[in-house]
N, C-alpha and C positions, 0 to 999 in steps of 0.2 A: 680496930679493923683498918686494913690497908686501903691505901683508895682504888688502889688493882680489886681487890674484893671488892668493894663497894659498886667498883661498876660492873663484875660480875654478876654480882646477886643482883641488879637490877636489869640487868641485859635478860637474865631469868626469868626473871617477873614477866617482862614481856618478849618470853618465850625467843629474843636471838641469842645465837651462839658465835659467838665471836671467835673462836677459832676453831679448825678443821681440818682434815689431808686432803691436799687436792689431787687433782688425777695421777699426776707425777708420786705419788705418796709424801710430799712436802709437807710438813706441819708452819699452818699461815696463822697467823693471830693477825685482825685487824687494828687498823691504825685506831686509836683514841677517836680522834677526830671524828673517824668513820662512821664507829658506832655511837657515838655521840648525835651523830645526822640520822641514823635512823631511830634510835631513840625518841628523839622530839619530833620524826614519824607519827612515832605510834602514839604519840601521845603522851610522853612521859615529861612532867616540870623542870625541866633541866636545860640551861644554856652553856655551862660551864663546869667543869671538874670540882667545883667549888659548891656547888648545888647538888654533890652527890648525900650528904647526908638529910637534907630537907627531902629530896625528889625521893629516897629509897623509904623514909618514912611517910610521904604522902601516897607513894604506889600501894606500899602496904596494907594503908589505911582505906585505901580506893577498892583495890580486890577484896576484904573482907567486908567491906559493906555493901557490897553485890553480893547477896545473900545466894544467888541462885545461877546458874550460867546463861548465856542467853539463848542457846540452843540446847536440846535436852536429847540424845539419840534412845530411842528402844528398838529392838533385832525380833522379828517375828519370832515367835517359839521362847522366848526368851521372860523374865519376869521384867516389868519397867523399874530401873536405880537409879535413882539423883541423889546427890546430894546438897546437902546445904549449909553455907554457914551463917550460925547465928551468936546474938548476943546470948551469953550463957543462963541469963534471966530465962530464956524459951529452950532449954537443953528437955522439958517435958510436956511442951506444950505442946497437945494435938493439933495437928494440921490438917487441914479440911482441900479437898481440891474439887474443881471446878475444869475438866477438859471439852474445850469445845472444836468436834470436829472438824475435817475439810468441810464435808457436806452440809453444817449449821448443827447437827444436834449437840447436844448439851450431855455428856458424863459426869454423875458429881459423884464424892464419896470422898472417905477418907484414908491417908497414906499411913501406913504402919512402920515401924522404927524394924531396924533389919535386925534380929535378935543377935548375927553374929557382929555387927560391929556396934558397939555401943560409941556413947555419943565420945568424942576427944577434945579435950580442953585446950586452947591456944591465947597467950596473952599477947597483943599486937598494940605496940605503943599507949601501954597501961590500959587498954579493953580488954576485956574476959572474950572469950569468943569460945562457941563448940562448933563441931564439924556432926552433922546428923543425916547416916545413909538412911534413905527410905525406901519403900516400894510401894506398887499400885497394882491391887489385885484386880483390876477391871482388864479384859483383853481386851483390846485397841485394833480397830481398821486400819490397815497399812494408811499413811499419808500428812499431808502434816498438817498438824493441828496446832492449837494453841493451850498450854497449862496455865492455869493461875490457882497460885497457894494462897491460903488465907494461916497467915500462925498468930494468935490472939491479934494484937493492934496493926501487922504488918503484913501488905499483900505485893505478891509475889508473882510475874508471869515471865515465864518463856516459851520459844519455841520448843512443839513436840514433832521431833519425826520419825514414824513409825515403817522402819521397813524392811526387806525380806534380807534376809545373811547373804544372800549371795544375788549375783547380777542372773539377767537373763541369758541363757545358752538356747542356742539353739538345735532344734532335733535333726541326730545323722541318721536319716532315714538312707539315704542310699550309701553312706562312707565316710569317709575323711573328704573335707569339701577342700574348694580351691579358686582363686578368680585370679584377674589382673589387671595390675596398677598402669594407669598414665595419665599424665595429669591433663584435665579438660583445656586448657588453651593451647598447648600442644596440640592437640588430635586437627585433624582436618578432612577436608571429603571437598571433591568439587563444589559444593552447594557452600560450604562454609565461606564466609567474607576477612579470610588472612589471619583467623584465629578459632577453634575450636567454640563449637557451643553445646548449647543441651539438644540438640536434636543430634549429634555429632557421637554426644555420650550415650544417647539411646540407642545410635546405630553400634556403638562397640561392644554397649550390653546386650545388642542381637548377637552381635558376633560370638560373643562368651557362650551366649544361652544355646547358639549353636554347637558350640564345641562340649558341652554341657558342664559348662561351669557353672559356678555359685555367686560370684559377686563379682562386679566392677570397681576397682580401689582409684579415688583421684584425690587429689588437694585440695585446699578449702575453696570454695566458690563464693565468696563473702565479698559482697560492695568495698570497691579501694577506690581513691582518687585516679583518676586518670586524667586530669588536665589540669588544672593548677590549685590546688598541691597535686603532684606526681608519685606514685609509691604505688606500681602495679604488684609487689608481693605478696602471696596469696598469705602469709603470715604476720602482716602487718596491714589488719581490715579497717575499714570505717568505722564497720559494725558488726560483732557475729550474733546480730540481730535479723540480718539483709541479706539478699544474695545480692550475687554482683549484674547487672543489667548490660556488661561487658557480653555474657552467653548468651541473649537471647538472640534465638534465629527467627529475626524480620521476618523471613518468607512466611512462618508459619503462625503471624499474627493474622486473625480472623479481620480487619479491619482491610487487610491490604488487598482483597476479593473484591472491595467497592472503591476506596479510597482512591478517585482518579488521581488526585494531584502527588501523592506518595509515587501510585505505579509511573506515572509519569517522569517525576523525579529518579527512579529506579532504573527508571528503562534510558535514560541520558546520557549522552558520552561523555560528560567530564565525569560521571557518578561511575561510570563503566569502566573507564580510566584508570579511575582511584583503586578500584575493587581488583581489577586487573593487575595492578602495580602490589597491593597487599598481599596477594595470593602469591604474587610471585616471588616475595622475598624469603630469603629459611630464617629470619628474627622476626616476631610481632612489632609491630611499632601499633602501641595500645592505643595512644592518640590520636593516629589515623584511624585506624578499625572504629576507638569507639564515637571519634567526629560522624564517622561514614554510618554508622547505625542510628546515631542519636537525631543526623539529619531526617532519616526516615520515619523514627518513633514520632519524630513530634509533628513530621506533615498527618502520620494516623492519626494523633490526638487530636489534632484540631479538627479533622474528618468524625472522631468517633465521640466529639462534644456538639455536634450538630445534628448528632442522633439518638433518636427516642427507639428502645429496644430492651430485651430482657438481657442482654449485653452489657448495653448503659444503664441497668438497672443495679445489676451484679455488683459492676464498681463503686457505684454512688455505696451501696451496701459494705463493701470493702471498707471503704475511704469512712465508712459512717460506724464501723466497728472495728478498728486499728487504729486507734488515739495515738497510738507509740509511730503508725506508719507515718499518721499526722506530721508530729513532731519531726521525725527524721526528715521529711520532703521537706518542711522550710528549714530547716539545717544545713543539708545538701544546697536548696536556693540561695542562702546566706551567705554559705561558700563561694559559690557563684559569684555573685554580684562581688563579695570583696575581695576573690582571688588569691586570697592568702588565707590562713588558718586561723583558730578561735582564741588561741592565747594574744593574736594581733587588733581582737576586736574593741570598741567602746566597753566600759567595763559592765554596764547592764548586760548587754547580750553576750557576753564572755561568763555570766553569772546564772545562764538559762535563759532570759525573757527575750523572747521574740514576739512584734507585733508584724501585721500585717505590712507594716510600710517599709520596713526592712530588709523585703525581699519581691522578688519576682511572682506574681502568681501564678503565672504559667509556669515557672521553672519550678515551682511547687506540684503543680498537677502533673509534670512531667516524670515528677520524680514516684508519684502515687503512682502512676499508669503503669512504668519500669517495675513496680515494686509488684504490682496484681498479676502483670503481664509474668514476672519472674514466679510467681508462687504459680501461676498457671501451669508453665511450664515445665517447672520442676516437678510437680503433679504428675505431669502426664509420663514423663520421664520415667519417673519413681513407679507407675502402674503399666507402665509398659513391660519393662524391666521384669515385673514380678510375674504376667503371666509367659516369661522364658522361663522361669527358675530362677533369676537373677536377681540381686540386692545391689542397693547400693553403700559402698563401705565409704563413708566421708571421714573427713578430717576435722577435730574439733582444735582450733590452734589454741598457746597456751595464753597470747597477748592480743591487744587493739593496740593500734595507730592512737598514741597519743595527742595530734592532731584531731581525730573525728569524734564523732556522734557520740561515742560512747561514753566516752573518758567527756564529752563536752558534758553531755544531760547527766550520768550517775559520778559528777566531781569525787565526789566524800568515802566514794569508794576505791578508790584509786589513789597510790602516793607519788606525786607530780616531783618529784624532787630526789626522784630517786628512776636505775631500770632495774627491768630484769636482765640476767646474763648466767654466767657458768664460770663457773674456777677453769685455772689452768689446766690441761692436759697434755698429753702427747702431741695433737695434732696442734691447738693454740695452746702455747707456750705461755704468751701473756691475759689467758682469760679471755672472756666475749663479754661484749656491753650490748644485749639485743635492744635496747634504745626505747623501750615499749614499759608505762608504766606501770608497775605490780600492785595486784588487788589489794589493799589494805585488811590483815586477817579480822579483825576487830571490827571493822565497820561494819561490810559483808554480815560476820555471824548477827549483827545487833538487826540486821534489815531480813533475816532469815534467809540470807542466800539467795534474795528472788529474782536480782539479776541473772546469778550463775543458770539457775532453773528454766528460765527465760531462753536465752542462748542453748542450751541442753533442746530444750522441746522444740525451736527453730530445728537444729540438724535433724532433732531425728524424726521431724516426721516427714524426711523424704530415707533417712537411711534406713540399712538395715543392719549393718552393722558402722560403730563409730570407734574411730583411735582419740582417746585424749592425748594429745600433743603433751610430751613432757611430764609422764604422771609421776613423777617425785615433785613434781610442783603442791600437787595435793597435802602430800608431809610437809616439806619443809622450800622454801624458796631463795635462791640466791640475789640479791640486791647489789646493787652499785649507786651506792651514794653518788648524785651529783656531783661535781671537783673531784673526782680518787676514781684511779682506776680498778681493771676487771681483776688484778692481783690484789686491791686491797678491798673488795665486797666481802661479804658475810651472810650469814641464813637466819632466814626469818624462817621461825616454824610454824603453821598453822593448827588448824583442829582436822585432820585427816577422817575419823568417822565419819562426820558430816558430809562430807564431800562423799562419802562412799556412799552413804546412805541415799543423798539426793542419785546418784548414780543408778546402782539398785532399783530404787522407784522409779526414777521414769526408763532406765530400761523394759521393766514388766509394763508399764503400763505402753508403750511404743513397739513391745516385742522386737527392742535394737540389742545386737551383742555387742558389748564391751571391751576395745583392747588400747591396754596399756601402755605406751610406749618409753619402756623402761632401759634404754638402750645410753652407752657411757657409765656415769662414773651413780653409780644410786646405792644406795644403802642396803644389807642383807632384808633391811626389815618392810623396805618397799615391797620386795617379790614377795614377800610373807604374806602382805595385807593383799596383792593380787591373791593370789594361791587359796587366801580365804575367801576373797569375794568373788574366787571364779571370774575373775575378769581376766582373759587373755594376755599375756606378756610380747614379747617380738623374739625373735631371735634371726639375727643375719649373718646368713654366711661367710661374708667378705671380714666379718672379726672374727670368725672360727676357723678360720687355716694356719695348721700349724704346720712347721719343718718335717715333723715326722714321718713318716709316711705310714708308719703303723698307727695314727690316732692327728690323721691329717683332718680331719673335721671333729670338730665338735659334736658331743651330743646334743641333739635337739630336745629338749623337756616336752611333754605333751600339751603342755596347757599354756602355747602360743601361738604366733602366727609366726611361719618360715619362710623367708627371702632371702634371696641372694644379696639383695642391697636395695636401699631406701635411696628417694628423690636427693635425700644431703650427701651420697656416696660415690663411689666414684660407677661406675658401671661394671657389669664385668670383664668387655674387653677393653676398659678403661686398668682394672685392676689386672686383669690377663698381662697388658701389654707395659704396666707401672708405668703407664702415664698419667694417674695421678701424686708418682713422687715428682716427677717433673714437673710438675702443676705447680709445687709446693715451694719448687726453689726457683720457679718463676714469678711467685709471688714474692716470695724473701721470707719465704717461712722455715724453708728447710736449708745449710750450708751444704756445700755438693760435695764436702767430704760424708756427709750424715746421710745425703741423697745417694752416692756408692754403696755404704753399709745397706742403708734399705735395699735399696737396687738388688744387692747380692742376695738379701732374706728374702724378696721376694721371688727371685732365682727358684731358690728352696723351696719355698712354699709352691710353685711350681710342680716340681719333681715331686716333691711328695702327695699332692692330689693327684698328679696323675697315677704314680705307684700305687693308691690309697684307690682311686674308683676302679683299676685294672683287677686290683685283687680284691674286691665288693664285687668284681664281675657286671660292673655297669659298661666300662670300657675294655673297646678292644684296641687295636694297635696303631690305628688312624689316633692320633691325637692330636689333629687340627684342633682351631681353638671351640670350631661349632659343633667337633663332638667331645669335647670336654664340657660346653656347655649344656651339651643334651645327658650327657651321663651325671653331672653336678644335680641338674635337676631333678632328674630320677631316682636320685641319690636322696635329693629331698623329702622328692613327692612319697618314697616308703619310710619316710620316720613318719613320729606316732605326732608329731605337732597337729592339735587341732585346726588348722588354716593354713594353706598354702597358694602366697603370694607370687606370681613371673609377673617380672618386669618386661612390658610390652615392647618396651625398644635394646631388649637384650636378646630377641628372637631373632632381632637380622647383625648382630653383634656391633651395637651403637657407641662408639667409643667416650663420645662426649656426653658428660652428666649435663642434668637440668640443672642441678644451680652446685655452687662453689664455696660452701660455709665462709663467714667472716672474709667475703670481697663484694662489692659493688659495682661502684662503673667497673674495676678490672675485669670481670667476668660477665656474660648476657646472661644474668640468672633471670629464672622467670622468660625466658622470651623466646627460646626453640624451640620450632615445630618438628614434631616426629618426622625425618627420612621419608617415609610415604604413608601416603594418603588412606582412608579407611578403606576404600574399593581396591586399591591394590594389597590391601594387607589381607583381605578376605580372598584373594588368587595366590597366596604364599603358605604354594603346597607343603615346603620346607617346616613354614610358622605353624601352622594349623596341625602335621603330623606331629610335633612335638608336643602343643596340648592335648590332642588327644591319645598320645602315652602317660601324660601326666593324668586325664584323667583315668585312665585304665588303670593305671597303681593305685592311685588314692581311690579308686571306688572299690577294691578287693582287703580295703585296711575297714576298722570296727574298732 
């Protein structure tokens, strides 16, 4: 065996693939090295090239004395399969099981051998071993439970999870639905203090539920560092444990009706100054904003800890059943005090253990208060919203800030030595390094997912419908070993039912619809595994225009949601006007002989949407760019796509995107505020007659 092979079949073993076509159709085979680093990732005995034939005979020996997996899926309707492998000595020993449900009760009985596959003999470094499919004729309550096998002297458990084929949809009582996207720090309204909040996002879901949409779409709203460490990206969180304490709107804490010394401080002229100066700038400066908030939250604390009420009864309750909130607040205090992050800490408290003396207690209760106060308010948000009609459609991201809470408390599940990122493509040439470190697939399954499940029930129980960010991350995951770059990563593949399965159940049990965001470079077999689970796919218009003018869009497939462009793209009078190829060779991404060629296709592409909506009879001869954009829409709004998305800041034709993929300081990603303000966007006769054409089309589709 060559040693090329040798490190294949073990790259197999634990499920990487070391080579692949990237977006470009390039075939990449990763450096040695590379996979070598994530190798002893995963877990594998190997330091050296030279350790390939110990390490592929210890793998071997490791996966077949794991007799059972550690998670076990069943499909409602379906009969329950595992299998198992054993020592050949047990190839006819009855096996006895013992399932004990979510709810405590106790299943016993026993598993029957599947008459069409009989058992398969395998010898694995001089062991015997069989491979034996079973079933379980007991029918199982959706949810997850626990198995344990008994096979004469050897017991055996894994996770079971029981759940429905397909996600939650929800019912088109009146037609093909529709809302719109903008991301909550952006939005603003008089009352707002120089950055969008949740009373901000409530007023937009009136505005929707007025025009009688179905949903408000925004970005993730998850606790970031805003002061030292810095990292306001909504896709780079604390914790997607947390909301962020950035949106709460002061005015509408209940504390500030009594709290003289806060009103006091509120009503001040340097306070008035600051709020003055924030409101008036079109970038957030998150620092100011949330200095200028957190001044206020903590004159209420200290006002609403001097008070005996069913208020301060509530909390004391909060704080007395959120062990996890616990946690996180002396985390966040810890931060605090040493102003730098957790791989800088003493090695004890870098390892978990925090005492009391470690930290601030106030800046602990501070951080409880933000955390009650934010579930307050996202509450009301969320039931506000529902009696317009309206949902809220959040964002599930695909990573945390390896910096915070998360990657701090659940270590083991996370590979610190490695990111996540993306092969090369069209637009990055040299690959993406997102800088944020990837689940470890292995640990995760062995702990039954209960972080992921965790973070899932945070989102959804203010959404109503959720995007997982990145679902090919679900199948398989691209890593960037530490030292090597985003051209020399590799995929890690995971267990993808699993991941569906958790899905599935807590959509039914949250009644959230599910969408996929399967958009770039994904495999045939990603949209396959949506299309089964009924979870919604995307599709954006700004990659379906082509030259033709006879098949200048794309078809839309039914079973996704349809926009013109996502927060990472350029806008439409941004792509209208191809100043996002300009963008590109401002960056040094694109050479201005390669920025001509586009330039010239998107000429084309031009001409033939407009030829392409004139003869679809959406357009007439005015082909300003706002009624190509009213006719694009409409153009949408009658395909069969279950959901349609408008971008709020494409109604008054916004040229500049909210963020700039693969640029930081270069670009204010994350930090501009929408053009205007939410009262004026509710007097834009213009904005308002264009959704209610879009709802008039999509309410006459079925």
């Amino acid at each position: 065996m060559t040693e090329t092979k040798r490190l294949r079949d073990l790259a197999r073993l634990y499920h990487v693939q070391t080579s692949y076509r990237d977006g470009l159709g390039q075939l990449r085979e990763a450096p040695v090295e590379a996979i070598l680093s994530v190798l002893r990732s995963l877990g594998a005995p190997i330091e050296s090239l030279n350790d390939l034939p110990s390490a592929l005979r210890q793998s071997r020996q490791a996966l077949w004395r794991h007799a059972i997996e550690p998670v076990i899926v069943g499909w409602q309707g379906r009969l329950l399969m595992l299998k198992l492998r054993l020592p050949e000595r047990l190839a006819e020993t009855p096996v006895r099981h013992v399932i004990v449900l979510e709810s405590g009760e106790r299943v016993e009985g026993e598993c029957l051998d599947e008459p069409n596959s009989p058992p398969r003999a395998r010898e694995i470094e001089g062991t015997r071993y069989i491979v034996r499919r079973l079933r379980l004729q007991e029918t199982l309550p959706l949810g997850y439970h626990r198995l344990f096998l008994q096979v004469a002297d050897r017991n055996l458990e894994s996770y079971l999870f029981h759940a429905p084929q397909q996600a939650y949809a929800a019912a088109d009582s009146y037609g093909k639905r529709w809302g719109v996207f903008c991301p909550l720090y952006a939005l603003w309204s008089g009352q707002s203090w120089g950055a969008g909040d949740f009373s901000d996002l409530e007023k937009l879901a009136d505005f929707v539920g007025a025009q009688k949409g179905h949903a408000v779409a925004t970005l993730p709203m998850l606790a970031s560092f805003l002061d030292e460490p810095f990292d306001p990206s909504p896709y780079a969180p604390v914790s997607r444990l947390f909301w962020n304490e950035f949106y709460l709107d002061v005015t509408k804490i209940a504390e500030l009706a009594s709290g003289r010394s806060a009103q006091t401080l509120l009503g001040s002229t340097d306070l008035q100054r600051e709020l003055k100066t924030a409101r008036a700038v079109p970038l957030i400066d998150y620092r100011r904003v949330m200095a200028l908030k957190r001044k206020i939250l903590q004159e209420l604390l200290r006002f609403f800890l001097t008070q005996t009420s069913p208020r301060r009864e509530n909390f004391e309750k909060f704080v007395a059943t959120h062990p996890r909130a616990q946690d996180y607040a002396a985390f966040r205090a810890k931060v605090e005090r040493e102003r730098q992050s957790w791989p800088h800490w003493e090695p004890s408290r870098r390892d978990g253990i925090l005492t009391p003396n470690d930290y601030d207690e106030n800046a602990k209760r501070y951080h409880l208060y933000v955390q009650w106060l934010c579930a307050e308010q996202t509450t009301a948000v969320c039931d506000k919203a529902k009696t317009s009609g309206v949902g809220l459609y959040l964002d599930f991201p695909l990573g945390v800030n390896r910096d915070g809470y998360d990657v701090w408390r659940e270590r083991e599940l996370f590979v610190l030595n490695g990111s996540g990122g993306a092969p090369p493509d069209s637009l990055f040439v040299r690959g993406q390094n997102w800088g944020f470190p990837p689940l470890h697939p292995d640990t995760i399954r062995r702990r039954g997912y209960r972080y992921y499940i965790d973070c899932l029930r945070h989102h959804m129980a203010a959404a109503g419908m959720l995007r997982i960010d990145h679902v090919m991350g679900l199948h398989r995951a691209f890593w960037v070993p530490d030292g090597f770059s985003a051209t020399e990563g590799l995929y890690v593949h995971g267990h993808a039912a699993e991941f569906y399965a958790i899905l599935n159940l807590e959509s039914h049990r949250h009644r959230v619809q599910i969408i996929g965001e399967n958009l770039g470079t994904v495999p045939p077999y990603v949209n396959d595994a949506l299309a089964r689970h009924k979870i919604l796919g995307m599709h954006v218009g700004l990659f379906g225009v082509n030259a033709d003018a006879g098949r200048a869009l794309d078809t839309i497939p039914a079973n996704t949601v349809a926009s013109l462009n996502t927060h990472d793209t350029a806008t439409f009078m941004g792509f209208w006007k191809g100043a996002d190829i300009q963008d590109r060779v401002a960056l040094g991404l694109l050479e201005e002989s390669q920025a001509q060629n586009e330039q010239a296709y998107r000429s084309s592409q031009r001409e033939a949407l407009i030829a392409f909506l004139r003869a679809q009879g959406w357009l007439g001869d005015d082909a300003s760019e706002l009624a190509v954009l009213r006719a694009w829409l409409a153009f949408l709004a009658r395909q069969d796509a279950e959901f349609m998305l408008v971008n709020l800041e494409d109604l008054w034709l916004e040229p500049v995107p909210q963020n700039v993929p693969g640029t930081w300081r270069e670009r204010p990603n994350w930090r501009r505020k929408t053009r205007f303000s939410l009262e004026q966007i509710r007097e834009m006769n213009a904005l308002v007659e264009i959704l209610k054409t879009i709802h008039d089309i999509r309410g006459r589709l079925r």
